[in-house]
C-alpha positions in Angstrom: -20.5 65.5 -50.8 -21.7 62.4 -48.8 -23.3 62.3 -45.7 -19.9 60.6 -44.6 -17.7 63.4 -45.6 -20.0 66.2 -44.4 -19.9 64.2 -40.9 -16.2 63.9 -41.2 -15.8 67.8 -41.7 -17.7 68.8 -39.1 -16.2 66.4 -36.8 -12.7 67.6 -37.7 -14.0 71.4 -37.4 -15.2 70.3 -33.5 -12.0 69.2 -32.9 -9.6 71.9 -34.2 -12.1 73.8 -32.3 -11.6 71.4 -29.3 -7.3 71.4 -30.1 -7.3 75.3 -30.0 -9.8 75.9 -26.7 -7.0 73.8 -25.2 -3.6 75.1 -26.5 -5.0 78.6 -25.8 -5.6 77.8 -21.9 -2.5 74.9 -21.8 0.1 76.9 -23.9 3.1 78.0 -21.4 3.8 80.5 -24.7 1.7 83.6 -24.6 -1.2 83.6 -27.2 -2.5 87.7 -27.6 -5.3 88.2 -30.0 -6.0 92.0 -30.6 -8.4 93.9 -32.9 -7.1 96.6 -35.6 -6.8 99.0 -33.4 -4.2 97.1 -30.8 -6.6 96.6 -28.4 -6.5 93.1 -26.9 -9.0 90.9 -27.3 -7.9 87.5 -25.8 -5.4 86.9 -23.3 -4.1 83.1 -22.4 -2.9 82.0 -19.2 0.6 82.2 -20.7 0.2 85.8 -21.1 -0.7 86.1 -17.9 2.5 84.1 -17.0 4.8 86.3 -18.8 3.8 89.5 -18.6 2.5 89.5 -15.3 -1.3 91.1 -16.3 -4.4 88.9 -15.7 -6.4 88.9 -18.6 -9.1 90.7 -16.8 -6.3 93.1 -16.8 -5.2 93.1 -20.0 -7.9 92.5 -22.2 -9.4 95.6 -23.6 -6.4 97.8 -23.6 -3.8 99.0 -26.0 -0.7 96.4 -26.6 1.1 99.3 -25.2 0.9 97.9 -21.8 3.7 95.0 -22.9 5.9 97.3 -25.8 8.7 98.7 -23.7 7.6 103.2 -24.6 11.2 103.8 -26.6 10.1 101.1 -28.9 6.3 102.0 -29.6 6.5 104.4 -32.5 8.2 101.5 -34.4 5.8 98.6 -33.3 2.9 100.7 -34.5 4.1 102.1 -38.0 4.6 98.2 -38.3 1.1 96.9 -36.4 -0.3 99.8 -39.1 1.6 98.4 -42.4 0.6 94.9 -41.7 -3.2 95.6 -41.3 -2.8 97.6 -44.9 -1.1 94.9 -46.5 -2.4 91.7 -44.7 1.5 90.2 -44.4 3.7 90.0 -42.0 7.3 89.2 -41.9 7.0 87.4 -38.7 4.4 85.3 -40.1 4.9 81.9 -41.3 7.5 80.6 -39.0 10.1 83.6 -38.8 10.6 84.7 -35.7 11.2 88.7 -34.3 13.2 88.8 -31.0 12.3 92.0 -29.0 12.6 93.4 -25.9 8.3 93.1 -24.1 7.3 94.9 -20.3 5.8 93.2 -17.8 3.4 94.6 -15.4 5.7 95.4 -13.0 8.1 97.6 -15.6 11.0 95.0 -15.8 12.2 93.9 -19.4 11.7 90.2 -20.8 13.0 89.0 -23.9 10.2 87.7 -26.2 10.8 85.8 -29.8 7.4 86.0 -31.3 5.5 85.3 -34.5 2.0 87.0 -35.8 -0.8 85.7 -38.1 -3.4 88.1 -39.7 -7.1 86.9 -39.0 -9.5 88.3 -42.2 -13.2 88.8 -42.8 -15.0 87.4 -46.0 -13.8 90.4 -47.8 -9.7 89.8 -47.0 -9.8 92.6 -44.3 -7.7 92.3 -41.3 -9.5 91.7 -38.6 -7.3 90.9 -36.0 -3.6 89.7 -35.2 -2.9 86.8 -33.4 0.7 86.9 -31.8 2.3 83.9 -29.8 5.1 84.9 -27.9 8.0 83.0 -26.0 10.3 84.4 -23.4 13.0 83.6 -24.2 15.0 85.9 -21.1 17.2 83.3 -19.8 18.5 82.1 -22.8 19.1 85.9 -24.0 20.9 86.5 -20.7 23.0 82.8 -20.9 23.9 84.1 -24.4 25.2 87.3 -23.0 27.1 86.0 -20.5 29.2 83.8 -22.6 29.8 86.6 -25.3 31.2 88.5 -22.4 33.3 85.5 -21.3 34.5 85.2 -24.7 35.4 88.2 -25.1 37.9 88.7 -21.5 39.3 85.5 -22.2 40.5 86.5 -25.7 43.7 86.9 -26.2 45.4 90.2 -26.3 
């Protein structure tokens, strides 16, 4: 390779380094990085925004703090499959709506998708998450389902 090209690469590596820093601290979405064990790792500003936790808060506990409890057995045998396997469904573009808690116990709607971060060896490492709340869209949509429905006929 050139001296051109290996400039060109690591100038393009300092600036997806340089995009990320920023999308992590601009993104109104809320970026969670946590390890294998579902302890978080890395918390953005939109986290913070959503779920109400600082990331001095936040980071170094279990994911349980956002998963509403009745829905935690199933988010882990899940979180558990996907560090086996590597994959995700709600990787790649497909979205998973759920139900998150914020700090203060009240319910948001989150869609949200997850990629698998792996070590040299293919191991899972770590799961990145972005998350969107998506609460007043879920709530507009309910409203007009139930305004459908007493202005049917019969």
């Amino acid at each position: 390779m050139s001296h051109d090209a290996d400039q060109r690469d690591q100038d393009g590596g300092a600036l997806r380094a340089r995009v990320a820093e920023a999308m992590f601290n601009a993104a109104a979405d809320a970026i969670v990085v946590c390890d294998r064990d579902g302890v978080i790792r890395l918390w953005n500003p939109g986290a913070a925004r959503i779920f109400g936790f600082e990331a001095v808060e936040a980071v170094g506990r279990s994911l349980d703090i956002i998963i509403p409890e009745r829905l935690q057995a199933r988010h882990w045998e899940g979180f558990h499959q996907m560090m086996k396997s590597g994959r995700s469904r709600y990787a790649q573009g497909h979205l998973l709506s759920v139900p998150g808690r914020r700090k203060d116990g009240s319910q948001v709607s989150i869609e949200f998708t997850v990629v698998t971060l792996q070590d040299d060896q293919g191991r899972v490492t770590d799961i990145v998450a972005t998350m969107r709340d998506v609460t007043a869209r879920f709530e507009e949509m309910k409203a007009l389902r139930k305004q459908l429905r007493e202005s049917a006929p019969g």
